[in-house]
Steps between C-alpha positions, in 0.01 A plus 500: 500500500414836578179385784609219771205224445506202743315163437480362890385182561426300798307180478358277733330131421269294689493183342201278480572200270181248476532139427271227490401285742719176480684568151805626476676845331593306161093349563300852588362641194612840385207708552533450893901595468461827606702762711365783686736799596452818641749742265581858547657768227578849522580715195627853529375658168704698280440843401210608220362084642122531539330350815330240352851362313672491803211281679557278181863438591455446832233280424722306241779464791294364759313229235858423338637434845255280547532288206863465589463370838228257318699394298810402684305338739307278248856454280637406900228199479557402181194592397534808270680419136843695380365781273851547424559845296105492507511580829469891552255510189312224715533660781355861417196325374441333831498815688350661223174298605528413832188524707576696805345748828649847575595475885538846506658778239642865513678726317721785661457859295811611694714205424272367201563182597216214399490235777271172442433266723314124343401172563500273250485130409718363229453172405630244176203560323629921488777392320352248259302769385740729455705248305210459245460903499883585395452205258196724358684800508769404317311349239322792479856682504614364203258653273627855565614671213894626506386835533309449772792320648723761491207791562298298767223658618441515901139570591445726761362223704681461867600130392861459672458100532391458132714701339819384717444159387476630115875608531590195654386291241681758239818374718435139520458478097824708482337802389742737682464809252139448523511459900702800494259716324190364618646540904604909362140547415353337858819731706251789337203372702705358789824719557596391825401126523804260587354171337501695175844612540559151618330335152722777273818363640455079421428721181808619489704226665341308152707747262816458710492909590637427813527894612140569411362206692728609802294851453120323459633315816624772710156725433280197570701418870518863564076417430547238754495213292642256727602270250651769237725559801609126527569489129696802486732376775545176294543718166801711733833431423619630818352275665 
């Protein structure tokens, strides 16, 4: 990569868990499971990135973040099912929705680097809905045409969530060809954006091109993708 881009995030949570009165955690009903964290994401934007796409990102990191630490702490209580290789699609959608309030923004013209700060609250409900959404999408998926398949159309819309989950889905179905070329079409739209890299390289890791999913991982932790970083250290065979 020819311009250093740097995904930094720092998150912090303040948790807030309500129960009812008298009952229990496997007792409390699931609209009242709720979390409610205080998440942080900065994105340093490419070059040619417009304002407004860089917001998105950073907007996308501090909603995903909270999802995650939702999530682990409902799956901690038993509470939250196993999406299994559902999960990320799942996931996406969650943040995708979440209802939130913007502490406080900026964006650096210098350093053009998108910093959002949220509150949010995440709760089962988020993800039951999002469960029956990637349900709908991917019955709504399978009506695509081959061509449009393998020529997808991306909309101009700033829709990092959505489409994320749309390649995921590709992946979970074992549509790696179509993952591929759907993810090449998004890196248009979002050149510099480690999740995508992150998404390309299960894609990969699914053909058994071991060297090119090394690459998709290296760009997306040099992105600061923590977790493309982890992977690629377990992919290593130095290590």
């Amino acid at each position: 990569m020819k311009h250093k881009t740097a995904a930094t995030l720092f998150f912090l949570a303040m948790v807030l868990v309500h129960s009812p009165p008298g009952g229990s955690v496997a007792e409390a009903d699931s609209t009242v499971q709720e979390m409610q964290t205080v998440t942080v994401f900065s994105y340093h934007a490419g070059p040619g990135y417009s304002r407004q796409t860089a917001r998105a990102l950073a907007l996308y990191g501090a909603t995903h973040q909270a999802v995650l630490l939702t999530a682990d702490h409902l799956a901690g209580r038993g509470l939250l099912k196993d999406y299994g290789d559902r999960k990320m699609e799942i996931f996406c959608l969650v943040a995708d929705e979440l209802q939130y309030r913007i502490i406080n923004e900026s964006f650096s013209e210098k350093s053009r680097v998108a910093t959002i700060k949220i509150e949010s609250s995440v709760s089962l409900k988020d993800f039951v809905r999002a469960e029956i959404r990637d349900a709908a999408f991917e019955k709504e998926e399978l009506k695509f045409s081959l061509q449009e398949e393998m020529e997808p159309v991306v909309p101009p819309t700033i829709a990092p969530a959505q489409e994320l989950s749309r390649a995921y889905r590709y992946i979970r179905n074992h549509h790696w060809r179509m993952a591929i070329i759907y993810l090449d079409h998004l890196e248009r739209k979002y050149p510099h954006w480690g999740s995508l890299f992150l998404a390309k390289a299960m894609a990969y890791l699914g053909m058994h091109e071991i060297d090119r999913a090394m690459s998709a991982l290296t760009s997306a932790c040099y992105l600061g993708n923590q977790e493309a970083c982890l992977r690629m250290n377990e992919l290593d065979p130095s290590d």
